[in-house]
Biopython code that builds the backbone (N, CA, C, O; Angstrom):
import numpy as np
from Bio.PDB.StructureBuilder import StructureBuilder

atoms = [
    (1, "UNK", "N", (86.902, -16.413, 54.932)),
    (1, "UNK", "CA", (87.387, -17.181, 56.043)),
    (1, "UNK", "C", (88.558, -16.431, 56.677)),
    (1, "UNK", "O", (89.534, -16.059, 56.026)),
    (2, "UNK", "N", (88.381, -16.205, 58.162)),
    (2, "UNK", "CA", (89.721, -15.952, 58.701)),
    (2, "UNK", "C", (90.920, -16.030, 58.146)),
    (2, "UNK", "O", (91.624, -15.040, 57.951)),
    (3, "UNK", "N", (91.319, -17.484, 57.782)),
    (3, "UNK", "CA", (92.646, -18.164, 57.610)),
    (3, "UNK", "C", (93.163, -16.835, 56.486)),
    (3, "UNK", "O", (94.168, -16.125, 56.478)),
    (4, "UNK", "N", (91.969, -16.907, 55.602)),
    (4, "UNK", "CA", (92.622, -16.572, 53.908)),
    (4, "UNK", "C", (92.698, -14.482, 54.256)),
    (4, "UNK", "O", (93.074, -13.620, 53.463)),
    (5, "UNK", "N", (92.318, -14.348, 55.321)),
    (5, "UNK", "CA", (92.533, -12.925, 55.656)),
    (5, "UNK", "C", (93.818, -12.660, 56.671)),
    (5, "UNK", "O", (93.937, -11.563, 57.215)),
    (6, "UNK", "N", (94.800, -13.757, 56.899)),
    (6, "UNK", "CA", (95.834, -13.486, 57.772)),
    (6, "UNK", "C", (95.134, -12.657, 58.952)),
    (6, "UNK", "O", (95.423, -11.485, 59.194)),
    (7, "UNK", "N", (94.111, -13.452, 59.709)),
    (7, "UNK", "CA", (93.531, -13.202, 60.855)),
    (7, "UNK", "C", (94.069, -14.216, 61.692)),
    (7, "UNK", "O", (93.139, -14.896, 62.124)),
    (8, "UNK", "N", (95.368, -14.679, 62.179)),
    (8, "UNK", "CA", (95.901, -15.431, 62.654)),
    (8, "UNK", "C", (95.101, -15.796, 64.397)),
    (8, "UNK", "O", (94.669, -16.809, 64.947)),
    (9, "UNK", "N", (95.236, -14.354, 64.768)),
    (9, "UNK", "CA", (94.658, -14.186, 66.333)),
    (9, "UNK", "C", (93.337, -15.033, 66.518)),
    (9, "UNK", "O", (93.157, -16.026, 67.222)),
    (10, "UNK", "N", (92.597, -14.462, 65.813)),
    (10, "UNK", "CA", (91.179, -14.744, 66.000)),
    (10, "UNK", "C", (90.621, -16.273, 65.504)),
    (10, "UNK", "O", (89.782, -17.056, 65.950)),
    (11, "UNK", "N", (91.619, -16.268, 64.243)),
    (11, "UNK", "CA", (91.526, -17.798, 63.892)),
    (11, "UNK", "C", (92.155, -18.676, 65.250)),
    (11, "UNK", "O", (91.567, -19.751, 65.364)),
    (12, "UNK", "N", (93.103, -18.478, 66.188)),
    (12, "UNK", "CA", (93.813, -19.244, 66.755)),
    (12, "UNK", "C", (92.913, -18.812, 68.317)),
    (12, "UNK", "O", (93.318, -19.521, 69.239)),
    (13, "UNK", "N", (92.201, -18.168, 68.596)),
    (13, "UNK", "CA", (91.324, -18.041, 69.220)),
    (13, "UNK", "C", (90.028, -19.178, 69.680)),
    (13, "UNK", "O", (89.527, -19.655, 70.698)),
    (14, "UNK", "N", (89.861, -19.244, 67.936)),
    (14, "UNK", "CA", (88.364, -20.056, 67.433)),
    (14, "UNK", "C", (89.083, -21.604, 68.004)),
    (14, "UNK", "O", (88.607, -22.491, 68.712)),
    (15, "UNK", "N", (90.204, -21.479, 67.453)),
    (15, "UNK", "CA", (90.391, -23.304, 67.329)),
    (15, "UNK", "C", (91.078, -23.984, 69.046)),
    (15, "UNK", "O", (91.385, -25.157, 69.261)),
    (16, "UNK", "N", (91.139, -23.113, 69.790)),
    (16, "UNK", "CA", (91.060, -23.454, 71.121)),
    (16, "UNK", "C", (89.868, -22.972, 71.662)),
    (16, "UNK", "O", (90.206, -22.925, 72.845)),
    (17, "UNK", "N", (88.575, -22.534, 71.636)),
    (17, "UNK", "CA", (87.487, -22.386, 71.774)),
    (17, "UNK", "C", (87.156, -23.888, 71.335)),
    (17, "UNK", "O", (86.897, -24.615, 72.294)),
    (18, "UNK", "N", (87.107, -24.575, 69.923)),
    (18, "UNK", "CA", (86.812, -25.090, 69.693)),
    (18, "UNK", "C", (87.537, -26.818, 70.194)),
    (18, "UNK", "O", (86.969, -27.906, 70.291)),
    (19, "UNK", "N", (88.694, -26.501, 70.377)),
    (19, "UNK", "CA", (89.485, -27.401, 71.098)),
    (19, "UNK", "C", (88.408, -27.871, 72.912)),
    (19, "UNK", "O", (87.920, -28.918, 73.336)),
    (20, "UNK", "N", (88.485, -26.407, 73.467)),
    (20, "UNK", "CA", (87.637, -26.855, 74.615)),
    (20, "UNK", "C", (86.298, -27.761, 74.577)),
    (20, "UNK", "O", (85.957, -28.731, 75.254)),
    (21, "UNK", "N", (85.592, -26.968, 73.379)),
    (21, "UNK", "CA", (84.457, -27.658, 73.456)),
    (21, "UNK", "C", (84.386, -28.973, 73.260)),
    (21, "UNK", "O", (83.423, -29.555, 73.761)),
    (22, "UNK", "N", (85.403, -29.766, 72.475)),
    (22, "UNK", "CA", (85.257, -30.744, 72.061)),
    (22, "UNK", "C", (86.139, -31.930, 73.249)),
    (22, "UNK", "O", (86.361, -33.140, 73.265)),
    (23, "UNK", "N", (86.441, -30.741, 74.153)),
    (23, "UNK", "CA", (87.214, -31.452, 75.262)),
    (23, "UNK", "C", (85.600, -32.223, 76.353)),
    (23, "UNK", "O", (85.473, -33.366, 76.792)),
    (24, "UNK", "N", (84.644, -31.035, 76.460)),
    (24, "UNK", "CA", (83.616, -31.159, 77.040)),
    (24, "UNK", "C", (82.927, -32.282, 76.703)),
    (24, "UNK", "O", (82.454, -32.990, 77.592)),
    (25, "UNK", "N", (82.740, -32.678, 75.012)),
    (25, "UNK", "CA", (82.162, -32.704, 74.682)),
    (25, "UNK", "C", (82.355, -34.901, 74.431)),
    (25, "UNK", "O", (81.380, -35.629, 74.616)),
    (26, "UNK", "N", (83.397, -35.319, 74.125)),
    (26, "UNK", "CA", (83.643, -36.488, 74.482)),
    (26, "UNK", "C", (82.930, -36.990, 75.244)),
    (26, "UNK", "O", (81.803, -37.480, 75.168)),
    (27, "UNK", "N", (84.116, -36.759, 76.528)),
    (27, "UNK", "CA", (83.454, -37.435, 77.848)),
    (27, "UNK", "C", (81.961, -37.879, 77.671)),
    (27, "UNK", "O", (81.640, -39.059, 77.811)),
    (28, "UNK", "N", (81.146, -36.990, 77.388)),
    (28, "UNK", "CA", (79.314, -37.098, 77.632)),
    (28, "UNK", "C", (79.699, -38.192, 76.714)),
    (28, "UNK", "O", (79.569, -39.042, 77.595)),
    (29, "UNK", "N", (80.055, -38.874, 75.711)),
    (29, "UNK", "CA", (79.687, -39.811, 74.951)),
    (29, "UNK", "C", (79.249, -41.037, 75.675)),
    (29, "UNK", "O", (78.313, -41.744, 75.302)),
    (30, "UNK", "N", (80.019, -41.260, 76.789)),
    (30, "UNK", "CA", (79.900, -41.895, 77.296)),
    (30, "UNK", "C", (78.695, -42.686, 77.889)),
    (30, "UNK", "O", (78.698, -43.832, 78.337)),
    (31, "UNK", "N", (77.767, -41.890, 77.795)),
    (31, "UNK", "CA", (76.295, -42.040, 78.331)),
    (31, "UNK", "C", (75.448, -42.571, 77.263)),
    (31, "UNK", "O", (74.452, -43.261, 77.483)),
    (32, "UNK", "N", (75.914, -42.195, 75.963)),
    (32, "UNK", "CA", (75.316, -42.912, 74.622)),
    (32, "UNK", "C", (75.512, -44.643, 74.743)),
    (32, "UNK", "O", (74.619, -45.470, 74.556)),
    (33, "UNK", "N", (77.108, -44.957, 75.153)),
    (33, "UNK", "CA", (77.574, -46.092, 75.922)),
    (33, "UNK", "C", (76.645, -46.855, 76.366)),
    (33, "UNK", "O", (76.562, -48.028, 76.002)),
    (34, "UNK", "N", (76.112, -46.504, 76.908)),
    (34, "UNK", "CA", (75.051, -47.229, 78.531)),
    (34, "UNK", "C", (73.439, -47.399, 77.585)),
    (34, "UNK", "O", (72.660, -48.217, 78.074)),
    (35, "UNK", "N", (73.088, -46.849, 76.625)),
    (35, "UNK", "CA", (71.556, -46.866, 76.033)),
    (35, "UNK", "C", (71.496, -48.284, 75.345)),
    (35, "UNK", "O", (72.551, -48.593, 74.791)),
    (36, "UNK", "N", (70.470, -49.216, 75.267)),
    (36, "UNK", "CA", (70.227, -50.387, 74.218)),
    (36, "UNK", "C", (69.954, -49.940, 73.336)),
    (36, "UNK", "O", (69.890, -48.748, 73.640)),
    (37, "UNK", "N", (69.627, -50.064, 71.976)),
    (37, "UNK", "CA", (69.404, -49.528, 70.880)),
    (37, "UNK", "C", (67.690, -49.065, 70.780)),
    (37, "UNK", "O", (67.271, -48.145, 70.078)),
    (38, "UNK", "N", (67.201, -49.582, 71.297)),
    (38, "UNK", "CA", (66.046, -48.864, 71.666)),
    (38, "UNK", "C", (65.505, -47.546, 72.399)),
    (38, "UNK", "O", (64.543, -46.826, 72.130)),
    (39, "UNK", "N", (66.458, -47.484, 73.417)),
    (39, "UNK", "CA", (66.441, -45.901, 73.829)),
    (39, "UNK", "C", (67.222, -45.127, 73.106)),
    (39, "UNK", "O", (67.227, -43.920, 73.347)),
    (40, "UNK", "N", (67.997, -45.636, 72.129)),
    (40, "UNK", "CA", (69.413, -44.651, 71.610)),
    (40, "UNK", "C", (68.153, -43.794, 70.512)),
    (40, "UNK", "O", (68.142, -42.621, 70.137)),
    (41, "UNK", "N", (67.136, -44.967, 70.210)),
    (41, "UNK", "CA", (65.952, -44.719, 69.043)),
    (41, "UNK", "C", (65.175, -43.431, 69.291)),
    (41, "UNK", "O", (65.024, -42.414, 68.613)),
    (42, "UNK", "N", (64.723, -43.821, 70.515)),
    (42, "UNK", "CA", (63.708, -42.810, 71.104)),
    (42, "UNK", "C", (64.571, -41.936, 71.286)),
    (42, "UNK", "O", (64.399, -41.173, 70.336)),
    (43, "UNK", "N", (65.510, -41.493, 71.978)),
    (43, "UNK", "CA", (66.073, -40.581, 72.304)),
    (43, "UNK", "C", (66.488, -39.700, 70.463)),
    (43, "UNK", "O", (66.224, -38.559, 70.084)),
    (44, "UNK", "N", (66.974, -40.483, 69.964)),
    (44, "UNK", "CA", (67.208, -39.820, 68.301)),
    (44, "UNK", "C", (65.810, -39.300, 67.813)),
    (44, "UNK", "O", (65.803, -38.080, 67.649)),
    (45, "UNK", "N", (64.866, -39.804, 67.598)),
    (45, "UNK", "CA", (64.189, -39.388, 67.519)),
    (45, "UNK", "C", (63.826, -38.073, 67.887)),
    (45, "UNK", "O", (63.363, -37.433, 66.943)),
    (46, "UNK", "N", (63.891, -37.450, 68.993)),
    (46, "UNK", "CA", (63.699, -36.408, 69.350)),
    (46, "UNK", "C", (65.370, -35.066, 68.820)),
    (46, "UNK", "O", (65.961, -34.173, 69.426)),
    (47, "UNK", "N", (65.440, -35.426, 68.010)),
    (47, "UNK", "CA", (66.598, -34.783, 67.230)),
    (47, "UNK", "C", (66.179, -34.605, 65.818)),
    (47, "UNK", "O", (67.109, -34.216, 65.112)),
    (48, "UNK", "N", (65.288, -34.738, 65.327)),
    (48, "UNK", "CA", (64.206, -35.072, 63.988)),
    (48, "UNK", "C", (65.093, -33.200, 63.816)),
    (48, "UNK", "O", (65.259, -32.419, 64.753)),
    (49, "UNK", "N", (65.507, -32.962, 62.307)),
    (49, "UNK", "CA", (65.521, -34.390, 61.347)),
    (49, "UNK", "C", (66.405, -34.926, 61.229)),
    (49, "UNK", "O", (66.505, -35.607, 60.208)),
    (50, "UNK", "N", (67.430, -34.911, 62.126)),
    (50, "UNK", "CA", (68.879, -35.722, 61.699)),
    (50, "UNK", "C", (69.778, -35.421, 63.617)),
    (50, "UNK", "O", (69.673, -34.785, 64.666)),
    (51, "UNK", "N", (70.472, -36.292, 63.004)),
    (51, "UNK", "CA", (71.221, -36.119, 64.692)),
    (51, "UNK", "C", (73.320, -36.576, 64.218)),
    (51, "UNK", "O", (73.571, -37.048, 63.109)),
    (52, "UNK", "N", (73.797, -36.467, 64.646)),
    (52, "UNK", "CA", (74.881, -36.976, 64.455)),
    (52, "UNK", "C", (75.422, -36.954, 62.947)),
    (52, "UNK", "O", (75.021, -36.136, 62.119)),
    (53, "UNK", "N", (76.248, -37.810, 62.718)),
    (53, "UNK", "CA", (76.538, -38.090, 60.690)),
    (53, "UNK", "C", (75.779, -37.274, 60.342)),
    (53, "UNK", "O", (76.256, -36.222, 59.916)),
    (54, "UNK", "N", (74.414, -37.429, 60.386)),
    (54, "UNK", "CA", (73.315, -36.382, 59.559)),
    (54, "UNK", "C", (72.833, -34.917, 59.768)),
    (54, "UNK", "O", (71.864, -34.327, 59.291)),
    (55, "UNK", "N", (73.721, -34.549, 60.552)),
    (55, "UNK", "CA", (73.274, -32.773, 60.438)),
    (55, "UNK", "C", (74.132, -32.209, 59.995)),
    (55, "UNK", "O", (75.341, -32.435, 59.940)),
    (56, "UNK", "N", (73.324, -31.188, 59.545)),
    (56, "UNK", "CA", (74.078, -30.402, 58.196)),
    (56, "UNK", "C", (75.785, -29.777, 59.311)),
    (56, "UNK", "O", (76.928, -30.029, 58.931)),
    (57, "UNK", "N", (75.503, -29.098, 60.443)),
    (57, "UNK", "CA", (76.460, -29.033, 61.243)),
    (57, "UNK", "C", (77.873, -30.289, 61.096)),
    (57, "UNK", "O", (78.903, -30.125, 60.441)),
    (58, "UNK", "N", (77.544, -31.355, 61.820)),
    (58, "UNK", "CA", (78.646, -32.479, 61.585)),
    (58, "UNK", "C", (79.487, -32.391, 59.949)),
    (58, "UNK", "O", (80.640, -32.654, 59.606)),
    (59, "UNK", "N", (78.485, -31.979, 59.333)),
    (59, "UNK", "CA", (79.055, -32.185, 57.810)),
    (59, "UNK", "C", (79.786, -30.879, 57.403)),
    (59, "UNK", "O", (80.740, -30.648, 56.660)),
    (60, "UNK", "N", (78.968, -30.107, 58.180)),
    (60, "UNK", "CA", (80.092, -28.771, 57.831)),
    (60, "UNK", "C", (81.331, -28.494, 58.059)),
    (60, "UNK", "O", (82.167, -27.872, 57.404)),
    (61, "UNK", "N", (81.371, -29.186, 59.373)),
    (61, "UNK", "CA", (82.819, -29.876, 60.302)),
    (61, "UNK", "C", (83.691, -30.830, 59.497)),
    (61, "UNK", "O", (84.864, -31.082, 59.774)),
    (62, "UNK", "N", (82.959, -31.373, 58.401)),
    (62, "UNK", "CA", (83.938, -32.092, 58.124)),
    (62, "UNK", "C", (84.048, -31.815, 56.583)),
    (62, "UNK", "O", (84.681, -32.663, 55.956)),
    (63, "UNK", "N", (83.661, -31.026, 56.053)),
    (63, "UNK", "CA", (83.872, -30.028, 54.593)),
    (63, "UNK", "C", (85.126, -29.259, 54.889)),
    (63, "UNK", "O", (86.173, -29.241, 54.243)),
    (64, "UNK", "N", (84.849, -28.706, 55.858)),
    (64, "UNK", "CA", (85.982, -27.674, 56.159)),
    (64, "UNK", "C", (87.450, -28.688, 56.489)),
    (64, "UNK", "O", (88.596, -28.339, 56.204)),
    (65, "UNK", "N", (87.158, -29.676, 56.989)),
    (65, "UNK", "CA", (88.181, -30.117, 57.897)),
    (65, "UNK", "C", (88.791, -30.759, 56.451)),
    (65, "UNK", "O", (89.928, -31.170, 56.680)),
    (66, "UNK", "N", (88.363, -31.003, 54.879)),
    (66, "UNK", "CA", (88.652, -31.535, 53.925)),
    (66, "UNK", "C", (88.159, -32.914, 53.801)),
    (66, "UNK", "O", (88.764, -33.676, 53.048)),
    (67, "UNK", "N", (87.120, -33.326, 54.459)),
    (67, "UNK", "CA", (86.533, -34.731, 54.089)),
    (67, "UNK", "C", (85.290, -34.520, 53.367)),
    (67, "UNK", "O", (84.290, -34.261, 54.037)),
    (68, "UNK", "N", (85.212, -34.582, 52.262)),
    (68, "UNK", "CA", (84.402, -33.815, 51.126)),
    (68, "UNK", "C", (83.413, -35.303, 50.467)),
    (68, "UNK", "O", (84.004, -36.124, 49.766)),
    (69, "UNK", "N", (82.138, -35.459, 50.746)),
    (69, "UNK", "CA", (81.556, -36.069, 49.497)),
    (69, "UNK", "C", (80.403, -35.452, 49.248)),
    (69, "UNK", "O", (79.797, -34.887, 50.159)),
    (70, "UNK", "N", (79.979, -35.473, 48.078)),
    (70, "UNK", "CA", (78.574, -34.878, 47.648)),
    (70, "UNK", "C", (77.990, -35.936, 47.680)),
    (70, "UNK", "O", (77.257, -35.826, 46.697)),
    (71, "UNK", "N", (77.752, -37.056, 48.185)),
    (71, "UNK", "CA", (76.618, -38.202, 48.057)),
    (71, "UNK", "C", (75.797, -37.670, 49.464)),
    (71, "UNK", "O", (74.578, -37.817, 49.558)),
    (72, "UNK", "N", (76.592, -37.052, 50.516)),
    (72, "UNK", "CA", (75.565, -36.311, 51.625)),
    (72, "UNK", "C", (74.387, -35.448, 51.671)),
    (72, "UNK", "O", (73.495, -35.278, 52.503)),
    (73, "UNK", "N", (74.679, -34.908, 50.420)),
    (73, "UNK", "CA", (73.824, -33.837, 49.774)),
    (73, "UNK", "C", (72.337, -34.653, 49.612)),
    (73, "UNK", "O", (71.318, -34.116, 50.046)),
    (74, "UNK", "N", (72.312, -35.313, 49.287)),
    (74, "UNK", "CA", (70.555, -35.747, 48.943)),
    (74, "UNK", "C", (69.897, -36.142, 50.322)),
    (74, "UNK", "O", (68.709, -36.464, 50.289)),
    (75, "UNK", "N", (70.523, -36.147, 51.463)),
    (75, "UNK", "CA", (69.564, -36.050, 52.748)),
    (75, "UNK", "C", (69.727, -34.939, 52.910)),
    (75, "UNK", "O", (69.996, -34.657, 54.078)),
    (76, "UNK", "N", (69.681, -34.047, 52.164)),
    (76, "UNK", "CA", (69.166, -32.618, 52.378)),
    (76, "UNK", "C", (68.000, -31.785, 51.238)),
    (76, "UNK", "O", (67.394, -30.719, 51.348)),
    (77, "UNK", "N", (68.038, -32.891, 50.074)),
    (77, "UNK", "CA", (66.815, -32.797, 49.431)),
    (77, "UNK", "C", (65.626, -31.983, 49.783)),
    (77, "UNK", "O", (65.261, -31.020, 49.107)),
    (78, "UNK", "N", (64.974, -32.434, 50.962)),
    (78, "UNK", "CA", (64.186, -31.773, 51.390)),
    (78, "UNK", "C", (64.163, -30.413, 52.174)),
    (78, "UNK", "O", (63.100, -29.831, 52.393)),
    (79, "UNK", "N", (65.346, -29.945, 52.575)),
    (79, "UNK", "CA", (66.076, -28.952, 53.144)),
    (79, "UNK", "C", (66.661, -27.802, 52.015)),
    (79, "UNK", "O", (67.824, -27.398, 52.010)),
    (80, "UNK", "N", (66.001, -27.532, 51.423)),
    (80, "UNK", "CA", (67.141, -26.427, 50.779)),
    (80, "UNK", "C", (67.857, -25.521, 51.186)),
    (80, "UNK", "O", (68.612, -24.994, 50.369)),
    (81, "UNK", "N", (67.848, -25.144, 52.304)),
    (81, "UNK", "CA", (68.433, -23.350, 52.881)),
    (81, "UNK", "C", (69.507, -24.562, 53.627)),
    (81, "UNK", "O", (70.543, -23.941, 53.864)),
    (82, "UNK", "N", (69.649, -25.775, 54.010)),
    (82, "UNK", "CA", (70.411, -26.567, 54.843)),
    (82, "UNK", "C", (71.295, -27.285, 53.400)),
    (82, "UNK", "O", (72.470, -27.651, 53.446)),
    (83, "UNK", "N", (70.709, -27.337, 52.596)),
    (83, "UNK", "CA", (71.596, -28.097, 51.223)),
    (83, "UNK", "C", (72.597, -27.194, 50.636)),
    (83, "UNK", "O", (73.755, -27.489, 50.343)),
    (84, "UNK", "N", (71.817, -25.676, 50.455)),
    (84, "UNK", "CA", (72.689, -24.637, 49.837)),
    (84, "UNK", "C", (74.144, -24.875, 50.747)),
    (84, "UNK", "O", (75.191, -25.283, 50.246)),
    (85, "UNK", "N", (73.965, -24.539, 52.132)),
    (85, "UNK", "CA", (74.925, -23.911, 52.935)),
    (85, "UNK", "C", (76.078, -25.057, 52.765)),
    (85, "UNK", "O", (77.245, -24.841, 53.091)),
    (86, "UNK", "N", (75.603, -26.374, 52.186)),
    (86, "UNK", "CA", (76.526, -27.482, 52.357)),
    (86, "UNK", "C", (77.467, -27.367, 51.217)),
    (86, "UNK", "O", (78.653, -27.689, 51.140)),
    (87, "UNK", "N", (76.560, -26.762, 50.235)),
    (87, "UNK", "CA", (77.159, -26.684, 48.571)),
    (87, "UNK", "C", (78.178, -25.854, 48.859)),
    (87, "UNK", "O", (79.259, -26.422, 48.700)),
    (88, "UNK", "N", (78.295, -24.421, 49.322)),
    (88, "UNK", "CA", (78.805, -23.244, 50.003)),
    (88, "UNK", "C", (80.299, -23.842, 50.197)),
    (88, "UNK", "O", (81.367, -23.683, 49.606)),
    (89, "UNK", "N", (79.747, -24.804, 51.598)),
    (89, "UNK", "CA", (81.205, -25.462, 52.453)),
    (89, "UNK", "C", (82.165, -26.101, 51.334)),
    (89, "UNK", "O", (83.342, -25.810, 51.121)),
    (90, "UNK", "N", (81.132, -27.318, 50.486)),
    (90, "UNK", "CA", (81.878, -27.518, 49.363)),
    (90, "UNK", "C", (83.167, -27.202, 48.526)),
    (90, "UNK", "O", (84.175, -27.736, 48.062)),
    (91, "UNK", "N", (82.410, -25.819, 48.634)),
    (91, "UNK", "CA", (83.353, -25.021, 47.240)),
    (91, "UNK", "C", (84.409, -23.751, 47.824)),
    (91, "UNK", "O", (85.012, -22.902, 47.169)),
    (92, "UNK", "N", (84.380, -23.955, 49.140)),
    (92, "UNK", "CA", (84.891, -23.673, 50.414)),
    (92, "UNK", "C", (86.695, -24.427, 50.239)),
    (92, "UNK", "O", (86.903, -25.577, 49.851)),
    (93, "UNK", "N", (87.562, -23.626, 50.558)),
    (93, "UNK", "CA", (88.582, -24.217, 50.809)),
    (93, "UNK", "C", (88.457, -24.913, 52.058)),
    (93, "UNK", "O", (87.537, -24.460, 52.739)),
    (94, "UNK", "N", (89.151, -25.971, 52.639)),
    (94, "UNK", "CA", (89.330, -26.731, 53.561)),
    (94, "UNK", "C", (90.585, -26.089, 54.346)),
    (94, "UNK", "O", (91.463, -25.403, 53.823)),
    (95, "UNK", "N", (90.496, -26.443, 55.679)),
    (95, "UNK", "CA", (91.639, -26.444, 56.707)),
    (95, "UNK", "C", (92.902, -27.130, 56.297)),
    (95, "UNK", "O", (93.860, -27.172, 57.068)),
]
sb = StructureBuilder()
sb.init_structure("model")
sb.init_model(0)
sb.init_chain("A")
sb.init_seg("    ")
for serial, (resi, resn, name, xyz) in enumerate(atoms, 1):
    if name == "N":
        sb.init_residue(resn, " ", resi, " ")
    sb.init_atom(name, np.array(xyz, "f"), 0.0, 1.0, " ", f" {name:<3s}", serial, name[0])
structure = sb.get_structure()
C-alpha cells in the first residue's frame, strides 16, 4: 500500500481523485429517490450478482476504511477469485 511506502504524493493524489468522485457521485442518488420499489427491483436486477452493500467493491471500501466483518464473506461463496480478494483486504491494514 502507498501509505506503508511513505508515498505521501500519490497517496494524497488518490484520495482527492477519490474525494471528486464521490462528490459526483452522491448527487445521482438522488434518482434512486424517485423509483417505487419495484423499479429499484428491476433496475437491481440488472446489476446481477450484487449491487450496492453487496459488491465485493463497496466492501473493499469499507475493509480498508477499517469496518471489518467476515460474516460478508459467504455471499461470496460462490465467487472465489471475488472472496479471495476480500480475505486479502481483510488482513490488509486499514486507513
Amino acid at each position: 500500500m502507498m501509505m506503508d511506502e511513505d508515498n505521501v504524493r500519490e497517496t494524497e493524489r488518490r484520495f482527492r481523485r477519490l474525494t471528486a468522485t464521490v462528490r459526483l457521485f452522491i448527487p445521482k442518488l438522488t434518482v434512486l429517490e424517485t423509483m417505487i420499489p419495484s423499479d429499484f427491483i428491476h433496475f437491481r436486477d440488472n446489476l446481477k450478482p450484487a449491487s450496492g452493500f453487496q459488491s465485493r467493491q463497496f466492501l473493499e471500501v469499507e475493509f480498508i476504511c477499517g469496518v471489518r466483518s467476515r460474516r460478508y464473506l459467504t455471499m461470496f461463496d460462490d465467487h472465489p477469485t471475488a472472496r479471495k480478494r476480500l480475505e486479502e483486504r481483510l488482513e490488509e491494514p486499514s486507513l
